[in-house]
C-alpha positions as CSV (number, residue, x, y, z in Angstrom):
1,X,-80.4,-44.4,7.6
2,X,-77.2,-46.0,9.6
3,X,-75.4,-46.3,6.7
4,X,-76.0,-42.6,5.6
5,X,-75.0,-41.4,9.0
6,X,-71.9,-43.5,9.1
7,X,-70.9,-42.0,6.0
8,X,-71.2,-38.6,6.7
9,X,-69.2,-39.7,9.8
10,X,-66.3,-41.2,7.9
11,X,-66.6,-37.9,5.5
12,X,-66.5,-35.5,8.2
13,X,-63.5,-37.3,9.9
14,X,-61.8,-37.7,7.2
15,X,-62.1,-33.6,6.6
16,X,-60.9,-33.6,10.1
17,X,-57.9,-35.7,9.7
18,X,-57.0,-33.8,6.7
19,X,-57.4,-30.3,8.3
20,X,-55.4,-32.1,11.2
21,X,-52.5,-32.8,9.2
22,X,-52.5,-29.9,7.0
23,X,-52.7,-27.4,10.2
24,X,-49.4,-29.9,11.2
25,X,-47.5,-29.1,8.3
26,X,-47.6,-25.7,8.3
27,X,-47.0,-25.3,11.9
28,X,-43.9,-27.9,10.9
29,X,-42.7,-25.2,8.0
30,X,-43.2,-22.0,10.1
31,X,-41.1,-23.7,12.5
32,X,-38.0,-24.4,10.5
33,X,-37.9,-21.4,9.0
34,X,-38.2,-19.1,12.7
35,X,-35.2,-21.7,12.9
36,X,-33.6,-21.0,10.1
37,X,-34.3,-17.2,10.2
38,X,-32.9,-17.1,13.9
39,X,-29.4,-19.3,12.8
40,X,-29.2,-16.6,10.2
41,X,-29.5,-13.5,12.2
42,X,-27.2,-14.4,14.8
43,X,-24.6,-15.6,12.0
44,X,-24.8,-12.6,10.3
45,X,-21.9,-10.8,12.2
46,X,-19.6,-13.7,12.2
47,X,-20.2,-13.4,8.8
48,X,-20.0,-9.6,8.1
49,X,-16.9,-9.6,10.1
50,X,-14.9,-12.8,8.2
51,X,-15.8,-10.8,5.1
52,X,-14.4,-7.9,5.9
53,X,-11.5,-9.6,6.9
54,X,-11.2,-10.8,3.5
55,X,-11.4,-7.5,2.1
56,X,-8.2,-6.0,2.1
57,X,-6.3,-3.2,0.1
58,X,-3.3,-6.5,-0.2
59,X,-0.7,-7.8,1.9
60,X,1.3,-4.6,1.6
61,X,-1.5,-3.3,4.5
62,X,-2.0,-4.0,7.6
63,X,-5.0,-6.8,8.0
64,X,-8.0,-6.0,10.0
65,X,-7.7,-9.3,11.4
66,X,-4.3,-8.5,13.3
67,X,-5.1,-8.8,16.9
68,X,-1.5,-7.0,17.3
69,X,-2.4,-3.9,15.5
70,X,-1.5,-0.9,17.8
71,X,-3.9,2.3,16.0
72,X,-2.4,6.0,16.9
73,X,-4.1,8.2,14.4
74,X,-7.9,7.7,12.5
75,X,-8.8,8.9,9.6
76,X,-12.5,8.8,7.5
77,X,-14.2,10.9,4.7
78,X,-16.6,13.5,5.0
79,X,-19.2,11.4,5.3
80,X,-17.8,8.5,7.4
81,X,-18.7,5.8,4.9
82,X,-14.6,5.3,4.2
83,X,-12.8,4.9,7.7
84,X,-9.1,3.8,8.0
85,X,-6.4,4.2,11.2
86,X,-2.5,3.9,11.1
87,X,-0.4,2.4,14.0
88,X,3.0,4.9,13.3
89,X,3.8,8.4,12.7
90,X,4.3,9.6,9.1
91,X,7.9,9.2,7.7
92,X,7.7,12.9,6.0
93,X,5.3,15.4,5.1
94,X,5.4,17.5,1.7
95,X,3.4,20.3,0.1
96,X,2.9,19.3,-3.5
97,X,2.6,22.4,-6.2
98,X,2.3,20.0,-9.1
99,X,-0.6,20.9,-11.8
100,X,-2.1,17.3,-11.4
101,X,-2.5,17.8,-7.3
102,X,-4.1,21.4,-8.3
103,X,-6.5,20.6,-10.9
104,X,-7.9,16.8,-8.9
105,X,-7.8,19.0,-5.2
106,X,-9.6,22.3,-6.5
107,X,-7.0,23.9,-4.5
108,X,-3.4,25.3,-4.8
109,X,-1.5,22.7,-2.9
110,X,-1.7,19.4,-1.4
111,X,-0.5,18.6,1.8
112,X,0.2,15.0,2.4
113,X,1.5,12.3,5.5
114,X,3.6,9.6,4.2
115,X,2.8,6.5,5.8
116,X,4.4,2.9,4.9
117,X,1.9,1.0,4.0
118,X,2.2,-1.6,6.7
119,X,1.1,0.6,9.3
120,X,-2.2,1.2,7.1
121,X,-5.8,-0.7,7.5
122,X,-9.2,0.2,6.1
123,X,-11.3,-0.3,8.7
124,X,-14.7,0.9,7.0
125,X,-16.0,1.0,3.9
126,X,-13.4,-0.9,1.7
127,X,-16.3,-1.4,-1.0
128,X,-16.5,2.5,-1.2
129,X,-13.1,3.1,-2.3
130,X,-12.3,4.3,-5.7
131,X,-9.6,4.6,-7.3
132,X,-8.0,6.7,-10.7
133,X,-4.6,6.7,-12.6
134,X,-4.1,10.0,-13.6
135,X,-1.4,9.6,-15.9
136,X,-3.9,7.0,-17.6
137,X,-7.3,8.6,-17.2
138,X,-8.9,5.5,-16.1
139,X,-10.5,4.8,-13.0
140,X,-8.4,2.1,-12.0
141,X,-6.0,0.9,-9.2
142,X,-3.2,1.0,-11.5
143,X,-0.4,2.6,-9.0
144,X,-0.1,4.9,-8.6
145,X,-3.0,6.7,-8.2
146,X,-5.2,8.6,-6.3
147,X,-7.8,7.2,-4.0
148,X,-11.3,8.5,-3.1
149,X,-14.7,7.9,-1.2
150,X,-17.3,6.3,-4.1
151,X,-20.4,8.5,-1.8
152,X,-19.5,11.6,-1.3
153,X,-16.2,12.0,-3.2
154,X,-13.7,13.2,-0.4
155,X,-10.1,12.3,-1.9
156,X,-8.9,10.0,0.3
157,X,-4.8,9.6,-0.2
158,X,-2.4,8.6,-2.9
159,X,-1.2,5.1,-3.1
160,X,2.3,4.6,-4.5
161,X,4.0,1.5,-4.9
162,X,5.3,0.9,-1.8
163,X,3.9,4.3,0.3
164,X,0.6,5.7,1.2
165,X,0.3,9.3,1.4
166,X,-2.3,10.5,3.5
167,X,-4.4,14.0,3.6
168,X,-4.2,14.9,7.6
169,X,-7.1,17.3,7.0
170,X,-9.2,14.1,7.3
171,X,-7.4,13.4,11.0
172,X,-9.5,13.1,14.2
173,X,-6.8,15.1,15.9
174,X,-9.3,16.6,18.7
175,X,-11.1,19.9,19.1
176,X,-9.7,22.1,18.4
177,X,-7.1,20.4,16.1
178,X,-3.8,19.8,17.7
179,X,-1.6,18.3,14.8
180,X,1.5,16.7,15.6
181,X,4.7,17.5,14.8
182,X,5.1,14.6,12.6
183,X,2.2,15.6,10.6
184,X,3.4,19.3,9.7
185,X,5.2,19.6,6.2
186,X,8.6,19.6,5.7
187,X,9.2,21.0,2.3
188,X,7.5,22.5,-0.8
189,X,8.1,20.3,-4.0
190,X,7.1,21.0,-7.6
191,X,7.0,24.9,-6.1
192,X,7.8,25.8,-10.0
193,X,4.5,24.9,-10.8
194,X,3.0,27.1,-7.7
195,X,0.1,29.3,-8.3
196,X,0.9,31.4,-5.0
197,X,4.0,32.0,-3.2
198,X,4.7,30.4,0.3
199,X,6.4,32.8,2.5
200,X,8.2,30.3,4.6
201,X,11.3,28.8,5.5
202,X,10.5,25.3,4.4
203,X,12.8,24.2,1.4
204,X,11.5,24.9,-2.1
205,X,12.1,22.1,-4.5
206,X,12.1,22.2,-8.4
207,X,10.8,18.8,-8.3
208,X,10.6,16.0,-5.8
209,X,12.2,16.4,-2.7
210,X,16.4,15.6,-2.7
211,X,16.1,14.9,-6.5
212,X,16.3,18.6,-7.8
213,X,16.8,21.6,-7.7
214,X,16.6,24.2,-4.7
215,X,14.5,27.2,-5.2
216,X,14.2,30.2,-3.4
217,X,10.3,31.7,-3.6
218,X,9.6,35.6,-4.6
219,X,9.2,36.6,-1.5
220,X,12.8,35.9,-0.4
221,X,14.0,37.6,-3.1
């Protein structure tokens, strides 16, 4: 009958309508959110970079956000997840016999650059530092203490309270390695605690450097 068919009629555009609007919404929703998706990507930097602006080591540093930062010398791990550059030459360079250096090293001696910390910025992988107190035996950055890469381990300096003494094996000083002048030690200290004799004519010190005693080394005997 009429009726019937008008019926079906309203039924089937009412199905329609419904579809219609449904079909609408979801276009709607997939729209906003290639929106949102799109805001989000291209914020992400912006983002990535104001955080790692707000990770720093501390005030004592230089800040990755200082447009005025001059960088001379680059540093990383061995594998590149920690990356940090100074803007001076070292103040001094030392060869440290002390047990502590030998036994955390693996090796005889540790040869560090000592930088103010001012003319220091972590430029990479802040997260990935870690940090131990020796004299404590807790992995903490109570100074000072030693500093390392959380990947793949590589010691990275030792902070002190107001210095930052850097390992110049971990230098980008060119191929092959041209290390300055300013880089090359300028005395032993803690030699009494040497597992090998230095045959040089660097100063020997009993302790730390112009606060004990000259020694002479076997060799020079």
């Amino acid at each position: 009958s009429e009726n019937e068919r008008i019926g079906v009629a309203a039924l089937l555009w009412k199905d329609h309508a419904v579809r219609a609007a449904t079909l609408s919404l979801v276009l709607s929703l997939m729209l906003s959110l290639c929106i949102w998706a799109s805001a989000t990507l291209l914020a992400a930097p912006e983002r990535e970079g104001i955080a790692n602006m707000q990770k720093e080591l501390g005030e004592e540093f230089a800040s990755i956000g200082d447009e005025t930062f001059a960088a001379k010398y680059h540093a990383s791990c061995h594998c590149q997840a920690v990356q940090y550059e100074v803007g001076a030459d070292p103040v001094d360079a030392k060869i440290c016999h002390c047990v502590v250096c030998q036994k955390l090293h693996g090796a005889p001696m540790q040869w560090a650059a000592i930088f103010h910390k001012r003319h220091v910025r972590i430029t990479h992988g802040i997260d990935h530092l870690r940090f131990y107190n020796s004299e404590r035996h807790q992995h903490e950055r109570i100074l000072p203490c030693k500093v390392s890469c959380a990947v793949c381990g590589t010691l990275i300096a030792d902070e002190g309270r107001k210095m930052w003494l850097a390992f110049p094996s971990l230098f980008d000083f060119g191929h092959p390695p041209q290390v300055p002048t300013s880089f090359k030690p300028t005395c032993h200290i803690f030699y009494g605690m040497r597992v090998i004799d230095m045959n040089d004519d660097l100063p020997k010190w009993s302790g730390h450097k112009n606060k004990s005693v000259q020694m002479l080394s076997l060799v020079h005997l």
